[in-house]
N, C-alpha and C positions, 0 to 999 in steps of 0.2 A: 925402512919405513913400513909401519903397520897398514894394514887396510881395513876402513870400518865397513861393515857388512850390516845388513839390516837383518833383524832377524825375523824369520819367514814366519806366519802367522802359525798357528798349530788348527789343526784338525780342517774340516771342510770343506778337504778335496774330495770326498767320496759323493758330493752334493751332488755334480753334474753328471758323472756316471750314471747315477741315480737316475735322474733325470730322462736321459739318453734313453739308456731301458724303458724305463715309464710310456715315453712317448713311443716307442718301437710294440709294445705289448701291451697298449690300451686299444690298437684298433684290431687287434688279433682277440683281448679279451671282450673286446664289444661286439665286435662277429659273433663269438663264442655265445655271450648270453642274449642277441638278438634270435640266434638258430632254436636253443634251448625254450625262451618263451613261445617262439614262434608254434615249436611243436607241443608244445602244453596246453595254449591258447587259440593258436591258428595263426596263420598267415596275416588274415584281415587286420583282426583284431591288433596284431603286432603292429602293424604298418598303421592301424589310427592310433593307437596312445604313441607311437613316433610322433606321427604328424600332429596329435594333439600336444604336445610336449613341446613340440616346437613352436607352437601356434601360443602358446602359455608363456615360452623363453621368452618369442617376440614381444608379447602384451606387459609382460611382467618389468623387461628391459625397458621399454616405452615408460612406463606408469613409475617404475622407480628413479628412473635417469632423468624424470623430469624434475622430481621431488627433490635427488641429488645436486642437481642442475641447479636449480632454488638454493638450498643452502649452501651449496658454493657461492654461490654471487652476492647472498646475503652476509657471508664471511667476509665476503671481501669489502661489501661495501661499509661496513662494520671496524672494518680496520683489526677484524681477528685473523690468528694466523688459521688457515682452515686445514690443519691435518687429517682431521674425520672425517672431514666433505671431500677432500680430494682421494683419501685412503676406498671411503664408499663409493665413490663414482670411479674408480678403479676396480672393484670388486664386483660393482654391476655391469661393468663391460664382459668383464672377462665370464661374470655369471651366464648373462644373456647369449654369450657367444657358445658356452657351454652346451646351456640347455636349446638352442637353434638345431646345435651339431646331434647329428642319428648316433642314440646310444642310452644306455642305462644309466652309467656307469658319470659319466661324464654330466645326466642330463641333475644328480645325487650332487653331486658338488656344484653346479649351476643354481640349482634354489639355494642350498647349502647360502652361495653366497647373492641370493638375491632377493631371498624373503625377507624383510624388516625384523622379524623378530632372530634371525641365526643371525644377520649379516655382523650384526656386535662382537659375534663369537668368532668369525673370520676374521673381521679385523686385530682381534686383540692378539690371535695367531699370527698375523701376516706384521702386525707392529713387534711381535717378541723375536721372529724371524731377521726381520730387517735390522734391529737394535741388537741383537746377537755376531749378525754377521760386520756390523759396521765397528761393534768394540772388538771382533778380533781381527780387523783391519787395520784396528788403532786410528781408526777417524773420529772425530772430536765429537764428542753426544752433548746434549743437553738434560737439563732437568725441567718435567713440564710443570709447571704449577697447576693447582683446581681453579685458578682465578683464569686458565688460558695462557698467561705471560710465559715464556723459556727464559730458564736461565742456561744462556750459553755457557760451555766451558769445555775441559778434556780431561781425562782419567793420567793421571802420571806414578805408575805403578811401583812401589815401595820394593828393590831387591833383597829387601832382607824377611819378607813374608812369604816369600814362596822358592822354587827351586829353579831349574830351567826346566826339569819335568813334570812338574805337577802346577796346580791353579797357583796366579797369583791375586792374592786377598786386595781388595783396594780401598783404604778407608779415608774417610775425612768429613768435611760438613759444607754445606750451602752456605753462603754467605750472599745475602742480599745486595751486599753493596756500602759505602763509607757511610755515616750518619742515618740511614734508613732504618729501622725500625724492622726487623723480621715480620714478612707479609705485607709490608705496606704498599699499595698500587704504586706504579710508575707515573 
């Protein structure tokens, strides 16, 4: 009797190592250049753009989480599905909490993802991230249309396009559905 085995997903085990690290020598590298400014600057002055930064985190997370806050509720009373508004009010959490925390380094990716005009550029990074890791999960993705609608579906990968060591190509086409019309509203 054979036994079926699933096959293990390829790459993206080095993500959390990754990770691990990051988190262990961000606050040894935020030491690092709080001491560094301190002595170029001063003391004082160190210790106000902290505190003013943090005071910005605070303000900035308020005033955007509200505005996110709004378009969430408005998605939903709308009856759209709100991937942007929940992606953004994910991104200003994590901003705000950034820029609250003592540090440089940390405080660069906090606006990064909390100013209205970069936060676009996070998300599109944190949607190609997520969309990445879930097709080599082999979890079922969708396709978003510009009208808002997904078309549900899953990728079913063709063995004769690729190897077991190299990419496999996936090809095919949308399909709106029986009698519909390509692009026609639901």
């Amino acid at each position: 009797m054979a036994t079926v085995t699933q096959p293990r997903p390829r790459g993206g085990g080095w993500i959390l190592p990754l990770v691990m690290v990051g988190m262990v020598a961000l606050p040894f590298l935020e030491i690092y250049l709080i001491i560094q400014v301190g002595q170029l600057i001063g003391v004082w002055w160190t210790l106000a753009i902290l505190v003013g930064e943090a005071l910005l985190g605070a303000w900035l997370m308020r005033r955007e989480g509200t505005r996110a806050w709004k378009a969430l509720n408005g998605a939903f009373a709308s009856g759209k599905m709100p991937t942007g508004e929940l992606a953004d009010t994910a991104l200003i959490l994590v901003g705000g909490v950034l820029l609250v925390m003592p540090g440089f380094v940390t405080d660069v990716f906090g606006l990064l993802f909390l100013l209205p005009f970069t936060r676009p550029l996070a998300r599109k990074v944190l949607a190609y991230a997520v969309a990445r890791r879930m097709s080599r999960l082999g979890m079922p993705t969708g396709y978003a249309r510009r009208d808002g609608s997904v078309i549900e579906g899953e990728t079913v990968p063709d063995p004769s396009t690729g190897t077991a060591e190299g990419p496999v190509v996936i090809s095919g086409e949308i399909e709106d559905g029986p009698g519909r019309p390509p692009g026609q509203q639901r």
